[in-house]
RORODREN-952135 format. One record per residue (C-alpha): x, y, z; residue number from 1; residue in one letter. Coordinates in pm, 1 decimal. Layout:
% residues N
@px:X&py:Y&pz:Z&n:NUM&res:A
...
% end
This chain:
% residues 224
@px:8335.5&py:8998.7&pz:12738.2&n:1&res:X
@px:7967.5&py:9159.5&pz:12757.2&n:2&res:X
@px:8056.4&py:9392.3&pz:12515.3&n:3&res:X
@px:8227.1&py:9194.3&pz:12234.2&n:4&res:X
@px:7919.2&py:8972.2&pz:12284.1&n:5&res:X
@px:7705.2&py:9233.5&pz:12223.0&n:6&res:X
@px:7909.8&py:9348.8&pz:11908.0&n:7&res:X
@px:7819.6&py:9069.9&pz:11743.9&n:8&res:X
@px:7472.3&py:9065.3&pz:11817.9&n:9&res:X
@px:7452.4&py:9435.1&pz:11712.3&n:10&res:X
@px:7637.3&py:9292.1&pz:11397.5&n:11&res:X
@px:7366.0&py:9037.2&pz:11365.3&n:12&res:X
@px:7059.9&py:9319.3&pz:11394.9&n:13&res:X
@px:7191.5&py:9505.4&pz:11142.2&n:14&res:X
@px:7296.4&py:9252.6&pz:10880.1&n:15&res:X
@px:6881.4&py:9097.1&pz:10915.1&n:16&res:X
@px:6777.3&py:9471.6&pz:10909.9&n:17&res:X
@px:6980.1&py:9539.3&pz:10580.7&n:18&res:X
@px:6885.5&py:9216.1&pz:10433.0&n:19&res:X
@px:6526.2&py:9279.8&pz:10523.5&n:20&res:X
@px:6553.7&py:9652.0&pz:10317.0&n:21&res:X
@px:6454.8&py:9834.1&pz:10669.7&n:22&res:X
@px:6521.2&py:10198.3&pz:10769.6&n:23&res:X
@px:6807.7&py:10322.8&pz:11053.3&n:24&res:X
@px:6530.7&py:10406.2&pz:11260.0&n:25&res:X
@px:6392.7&py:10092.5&pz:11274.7&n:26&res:X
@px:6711.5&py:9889.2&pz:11293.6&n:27&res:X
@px:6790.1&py:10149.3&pz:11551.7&n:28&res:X
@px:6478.5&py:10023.4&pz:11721.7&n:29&res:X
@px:6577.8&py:9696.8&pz:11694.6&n:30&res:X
@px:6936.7&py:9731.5&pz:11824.5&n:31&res:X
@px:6779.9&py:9894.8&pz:12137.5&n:32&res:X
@px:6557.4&py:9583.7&pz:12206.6&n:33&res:X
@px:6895.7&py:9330.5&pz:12182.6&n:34&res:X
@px:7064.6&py:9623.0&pz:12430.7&n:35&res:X
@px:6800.4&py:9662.3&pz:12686.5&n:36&res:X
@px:6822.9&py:9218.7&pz:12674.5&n:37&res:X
@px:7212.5&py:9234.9&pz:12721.9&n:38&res:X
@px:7164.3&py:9539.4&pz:12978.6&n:39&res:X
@px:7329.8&py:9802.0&pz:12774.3&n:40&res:X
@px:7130.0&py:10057.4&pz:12821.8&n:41&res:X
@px:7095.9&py:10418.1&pz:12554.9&n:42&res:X
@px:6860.7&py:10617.3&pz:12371.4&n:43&res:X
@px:6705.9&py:10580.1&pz:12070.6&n:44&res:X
@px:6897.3&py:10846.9&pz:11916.6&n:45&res:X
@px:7207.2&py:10666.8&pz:12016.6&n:46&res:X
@px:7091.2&py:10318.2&pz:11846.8&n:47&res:X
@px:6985.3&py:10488.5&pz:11552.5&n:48&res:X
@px:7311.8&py:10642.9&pz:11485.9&n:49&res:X
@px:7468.0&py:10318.6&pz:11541.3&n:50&res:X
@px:7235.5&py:10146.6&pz:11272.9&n:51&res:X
@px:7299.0&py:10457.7&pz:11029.8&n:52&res:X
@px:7695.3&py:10360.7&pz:11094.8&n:53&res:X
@px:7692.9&py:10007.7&pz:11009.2&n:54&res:X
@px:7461.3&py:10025.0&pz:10740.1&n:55&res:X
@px:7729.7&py:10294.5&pz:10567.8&n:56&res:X
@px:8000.6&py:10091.4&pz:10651.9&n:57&res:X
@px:7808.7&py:9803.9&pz:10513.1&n:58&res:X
@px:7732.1&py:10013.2&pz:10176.4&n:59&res:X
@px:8117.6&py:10152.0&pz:10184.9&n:60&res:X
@px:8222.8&py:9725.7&pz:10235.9&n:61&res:X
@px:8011.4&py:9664.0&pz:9945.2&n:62&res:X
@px:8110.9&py:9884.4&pz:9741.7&n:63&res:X
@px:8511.6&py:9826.9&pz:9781.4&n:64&res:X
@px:8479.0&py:9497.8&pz:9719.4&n:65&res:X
@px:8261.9&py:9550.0&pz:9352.9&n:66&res:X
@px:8594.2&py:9766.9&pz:9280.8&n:67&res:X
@px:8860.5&py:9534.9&pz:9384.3&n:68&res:X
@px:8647.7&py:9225.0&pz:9203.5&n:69&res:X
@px:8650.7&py:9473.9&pz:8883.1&n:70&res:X
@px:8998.1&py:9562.4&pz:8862.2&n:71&res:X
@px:8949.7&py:9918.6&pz:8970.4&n:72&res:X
@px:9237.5&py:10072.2&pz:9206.1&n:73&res:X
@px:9110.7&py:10387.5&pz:9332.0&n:74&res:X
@px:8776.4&py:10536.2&pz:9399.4&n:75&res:X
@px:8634.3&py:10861.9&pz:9509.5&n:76&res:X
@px:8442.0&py:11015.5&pz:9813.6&n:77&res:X
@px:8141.6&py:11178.1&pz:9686.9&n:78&res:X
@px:7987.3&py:11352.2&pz:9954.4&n:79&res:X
@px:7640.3&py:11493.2&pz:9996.1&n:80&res:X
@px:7626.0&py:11942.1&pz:9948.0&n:81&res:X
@px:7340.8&py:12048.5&pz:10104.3&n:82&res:X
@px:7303.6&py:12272.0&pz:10391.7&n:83&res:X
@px:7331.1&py:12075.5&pz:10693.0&n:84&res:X
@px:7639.8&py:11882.6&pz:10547.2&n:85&res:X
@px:7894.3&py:11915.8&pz:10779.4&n:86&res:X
@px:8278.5&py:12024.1&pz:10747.7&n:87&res:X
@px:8438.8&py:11667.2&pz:10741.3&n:88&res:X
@px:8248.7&py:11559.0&pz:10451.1&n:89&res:X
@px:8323.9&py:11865.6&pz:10243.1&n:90&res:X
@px:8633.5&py:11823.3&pz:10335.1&n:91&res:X
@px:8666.5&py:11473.8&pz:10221.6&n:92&res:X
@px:8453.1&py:11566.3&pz:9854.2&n:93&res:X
@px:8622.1&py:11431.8&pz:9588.2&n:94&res:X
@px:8972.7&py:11302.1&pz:9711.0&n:95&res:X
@px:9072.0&py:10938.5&pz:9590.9&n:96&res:X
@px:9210.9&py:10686.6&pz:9804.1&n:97&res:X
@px:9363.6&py:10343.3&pz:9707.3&n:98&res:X
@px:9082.7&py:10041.1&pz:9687.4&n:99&res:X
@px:9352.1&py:9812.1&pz:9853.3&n:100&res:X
@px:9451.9&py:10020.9&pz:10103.6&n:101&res:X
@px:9088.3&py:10065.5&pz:10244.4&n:102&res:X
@px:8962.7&py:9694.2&pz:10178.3&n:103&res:X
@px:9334.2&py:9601.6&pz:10379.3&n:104&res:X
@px:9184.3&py:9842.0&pz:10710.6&n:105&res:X
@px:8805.7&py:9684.8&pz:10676.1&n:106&res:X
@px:8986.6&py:9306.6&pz:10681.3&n:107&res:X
@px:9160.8&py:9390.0&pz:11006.7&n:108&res:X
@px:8889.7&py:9544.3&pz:11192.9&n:109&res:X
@px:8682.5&py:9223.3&pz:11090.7&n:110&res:X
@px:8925.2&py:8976.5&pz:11135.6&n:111&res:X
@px:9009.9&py:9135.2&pz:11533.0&n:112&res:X
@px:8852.8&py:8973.3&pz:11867.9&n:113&res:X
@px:8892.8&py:9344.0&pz:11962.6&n:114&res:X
@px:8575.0&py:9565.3&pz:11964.3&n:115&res:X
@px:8787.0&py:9860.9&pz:11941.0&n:116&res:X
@px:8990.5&py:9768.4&pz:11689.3&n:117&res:X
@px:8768.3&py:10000.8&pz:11439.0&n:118&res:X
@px:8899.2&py:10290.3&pz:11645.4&n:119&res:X
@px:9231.4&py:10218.3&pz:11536.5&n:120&res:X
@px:9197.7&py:10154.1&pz:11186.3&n:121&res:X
@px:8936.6&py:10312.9&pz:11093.6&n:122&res:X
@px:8853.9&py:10664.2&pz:11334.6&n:123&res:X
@px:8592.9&py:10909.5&pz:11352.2&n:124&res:X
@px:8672.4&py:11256.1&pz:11246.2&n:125&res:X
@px:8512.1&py:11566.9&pz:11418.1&n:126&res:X
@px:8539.0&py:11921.7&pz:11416.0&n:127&res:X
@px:8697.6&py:12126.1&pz:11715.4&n:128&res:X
@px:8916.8&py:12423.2&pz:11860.9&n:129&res:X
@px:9239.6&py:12410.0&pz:11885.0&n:130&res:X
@px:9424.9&py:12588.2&pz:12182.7&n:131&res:X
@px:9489.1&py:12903.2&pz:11930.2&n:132&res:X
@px:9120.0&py:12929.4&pz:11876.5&n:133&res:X
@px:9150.9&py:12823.3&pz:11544.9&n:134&res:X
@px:8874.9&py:12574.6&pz:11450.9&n:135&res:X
@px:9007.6&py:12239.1&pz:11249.7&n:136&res:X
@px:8941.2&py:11855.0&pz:11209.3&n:137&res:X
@px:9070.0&py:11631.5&pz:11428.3&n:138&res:X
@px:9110.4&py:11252.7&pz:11499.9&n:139&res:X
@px:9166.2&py:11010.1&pz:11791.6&n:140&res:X
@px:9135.8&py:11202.2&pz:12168.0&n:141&res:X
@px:9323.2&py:11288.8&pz:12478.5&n:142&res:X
@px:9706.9&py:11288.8&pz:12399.4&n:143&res:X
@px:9658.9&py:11113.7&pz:12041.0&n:144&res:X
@px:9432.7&py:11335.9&pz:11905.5&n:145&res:X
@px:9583.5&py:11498.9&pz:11568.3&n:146&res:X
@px:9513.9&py:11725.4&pz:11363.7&n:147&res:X
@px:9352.4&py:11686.5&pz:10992.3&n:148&res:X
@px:9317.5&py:12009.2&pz:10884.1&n:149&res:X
@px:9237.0&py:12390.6&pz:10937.9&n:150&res:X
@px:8883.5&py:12523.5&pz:10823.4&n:151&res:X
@px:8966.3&py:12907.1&pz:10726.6&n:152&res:X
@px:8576.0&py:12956.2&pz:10593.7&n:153&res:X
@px:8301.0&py:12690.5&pz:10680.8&n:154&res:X
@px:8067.7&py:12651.3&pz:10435.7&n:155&res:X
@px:7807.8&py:12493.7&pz:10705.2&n:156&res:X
@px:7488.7&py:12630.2&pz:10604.9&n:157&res:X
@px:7537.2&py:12660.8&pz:10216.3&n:158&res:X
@px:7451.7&py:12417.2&pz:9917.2&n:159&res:X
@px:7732.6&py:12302.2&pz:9686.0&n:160&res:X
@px:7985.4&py:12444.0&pz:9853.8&n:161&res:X
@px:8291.7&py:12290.3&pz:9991.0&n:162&res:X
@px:8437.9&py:12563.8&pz:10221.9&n:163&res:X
@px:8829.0&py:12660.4&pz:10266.1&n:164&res:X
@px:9052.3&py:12428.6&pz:10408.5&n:165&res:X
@px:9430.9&py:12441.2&pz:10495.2&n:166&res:X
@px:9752.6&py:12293.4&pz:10654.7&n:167&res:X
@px:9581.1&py:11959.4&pz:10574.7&n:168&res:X
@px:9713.3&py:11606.1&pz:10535.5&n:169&res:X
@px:9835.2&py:11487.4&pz:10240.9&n:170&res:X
@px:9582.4&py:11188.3&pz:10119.6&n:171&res:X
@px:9851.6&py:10964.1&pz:10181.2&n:172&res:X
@px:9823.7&py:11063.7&pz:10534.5&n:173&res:X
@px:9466.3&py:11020.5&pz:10551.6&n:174&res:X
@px:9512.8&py:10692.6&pz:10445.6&n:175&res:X
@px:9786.6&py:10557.3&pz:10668.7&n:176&res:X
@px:9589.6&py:10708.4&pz:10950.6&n:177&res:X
@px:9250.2&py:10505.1&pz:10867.5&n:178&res:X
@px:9077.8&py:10854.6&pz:10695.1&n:179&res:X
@px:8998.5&py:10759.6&pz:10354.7&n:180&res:X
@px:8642.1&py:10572.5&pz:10367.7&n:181&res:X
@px:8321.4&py:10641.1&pz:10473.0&n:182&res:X
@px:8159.3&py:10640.6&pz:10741.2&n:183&res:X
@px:8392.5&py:10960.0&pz:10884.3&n:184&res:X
@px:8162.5&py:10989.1&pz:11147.0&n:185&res:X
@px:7780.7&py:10919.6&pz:11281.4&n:186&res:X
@px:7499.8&py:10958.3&pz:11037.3&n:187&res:X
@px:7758.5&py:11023.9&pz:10765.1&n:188&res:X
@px:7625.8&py:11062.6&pz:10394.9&n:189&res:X
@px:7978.4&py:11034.0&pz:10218.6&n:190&res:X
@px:7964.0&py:10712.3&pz:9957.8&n:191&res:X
@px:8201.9&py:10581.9&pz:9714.3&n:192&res:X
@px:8252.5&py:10628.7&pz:9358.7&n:193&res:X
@px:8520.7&py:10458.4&pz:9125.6&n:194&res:X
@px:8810.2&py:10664.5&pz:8982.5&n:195&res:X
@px:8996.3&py:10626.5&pz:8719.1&n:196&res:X
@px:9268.1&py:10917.3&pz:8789.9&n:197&res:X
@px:9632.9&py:10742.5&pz:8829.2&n:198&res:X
@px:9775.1&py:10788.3&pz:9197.2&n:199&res:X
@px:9913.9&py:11063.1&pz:9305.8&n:200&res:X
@px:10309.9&py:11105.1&pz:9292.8&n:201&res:X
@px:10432.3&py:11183.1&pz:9657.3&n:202&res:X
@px:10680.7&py:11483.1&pz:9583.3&n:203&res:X
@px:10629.3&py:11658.6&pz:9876.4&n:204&res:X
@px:10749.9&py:11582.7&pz:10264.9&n:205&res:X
@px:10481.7&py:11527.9&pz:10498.0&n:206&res:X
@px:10327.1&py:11872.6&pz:10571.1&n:207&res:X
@px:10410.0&py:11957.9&pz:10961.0&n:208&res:X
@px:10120.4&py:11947.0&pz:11200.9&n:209&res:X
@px:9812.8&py:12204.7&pz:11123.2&n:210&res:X
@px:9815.5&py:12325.1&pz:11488.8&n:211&res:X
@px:10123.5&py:12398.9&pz:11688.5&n:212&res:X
@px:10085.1&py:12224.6&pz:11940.7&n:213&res:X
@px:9760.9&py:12041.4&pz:11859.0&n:214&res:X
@px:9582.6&py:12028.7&pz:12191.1&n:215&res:X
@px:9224.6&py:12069.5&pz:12159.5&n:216&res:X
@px:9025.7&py:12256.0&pz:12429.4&n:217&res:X
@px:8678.7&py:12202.2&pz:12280.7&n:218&res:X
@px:8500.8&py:11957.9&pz:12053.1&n:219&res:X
@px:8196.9&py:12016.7&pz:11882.3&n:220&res:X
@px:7974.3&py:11741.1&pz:11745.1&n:221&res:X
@px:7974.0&py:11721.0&pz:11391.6&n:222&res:X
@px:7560.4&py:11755.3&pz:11289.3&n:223&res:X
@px:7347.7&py:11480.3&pz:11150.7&n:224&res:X
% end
């Protein structure tokens, strides 16, 4: 109970912060104050990734809706290609997704009592080992964690470049499994841009799993 109250206080914080044009930082700031009052205590660093969450998802929300209200059925992830961009969102660059199907997982996440129900329909992505020593993107943890995809060459570290990827899910996939709108994890840069490309014909069988077996031994955080 103390912590779906505290949900929607957080929500609260970040809607007056938004409205109000302020920073993460300061929202984070903000959101700490209405923790510390509800005894939920974490660092600033914590709060601010929080505020830098919803105010994507916010953005993301915003934007969706502009496309459905336009007529517009699929948009595209547009992701930020500068050095410290991480493997998820060059991995996400430029693949469409259906407007319905992502305004359909936003509704149920805010139409649930449940806290967690944004875990279910709409998960963080992060980069890890798998038990081969192969390193790949993954979603969900302990015995549902999946796979996403393999990364044969990072491009961590470079501008305007997206890497090599492999053995990854179809974008169908991605989008029956939550992965097709930003924010794909904290402090994510990804936004959304409307596409005019027709859907994608599903000729293919769904690609078997990019790690056999897909345990994961290690996670590493994906950077700011």
């Amino acid at each position: 109970k103390r912590q779906a109250a505290f949900s929607a206080i957080a929500r609260q914080v970040v809607s007056r912060g938004l409205t109000d044009g302020l920073d993460s930082k300061t929202i984070g700031k903000d959101l700490k104050a209405a923790a510390t009052q509800a005894m939920v205590n974490r660092s600033d660093s914590y709060w601010t990734m929080i505020a830098s969450v919803f105010a994507t998802r916010s953005r993301t929300w915003g934007m969706l809706s502009s496309f459905e209200e336009a007529g517009i059925e699929r948009y595209e992830i547009s992701a930020t290609l500068d050095e410290v961009s991480c493997d998820v969102c060059r991995f996400m660059n430029e693949q469409t997704f259906s407007v319905a199907s992502a305004v359909s997982a936003f509704k149920k996440v805010a139409e649930s009592d449940d806290p967690e129900a944004v875990v279910q329909h709409q998960p963080f992505m992060s980069v890890g080992m798998a038990e081969s020593g192969e390193k790949g993107l993954f979603f969900g943890s302990g015995a549902g964690r999946q796979a996403v995809a393999r990364v044969s060459e990072s491009a961590v570290g470079e501008k305007d470049a997206l890497g090599k990827f492999s053995g990854a899910m179809s974008g169908a996939d991605l989008e029956k499994n939550g992965l097709s709108a930003p924010p794909f994890h904290g402090h994510c840069r990804c936004a959304t841009i409307a596409s005019f490309e027709a859907a994608p014909v599903q000729q293919e069988p769904a690609r078997q799993p990019v790690f056999a077996p897909p345990a994961v031994v290690a996670t590493v955080p994906v950077p700011a």
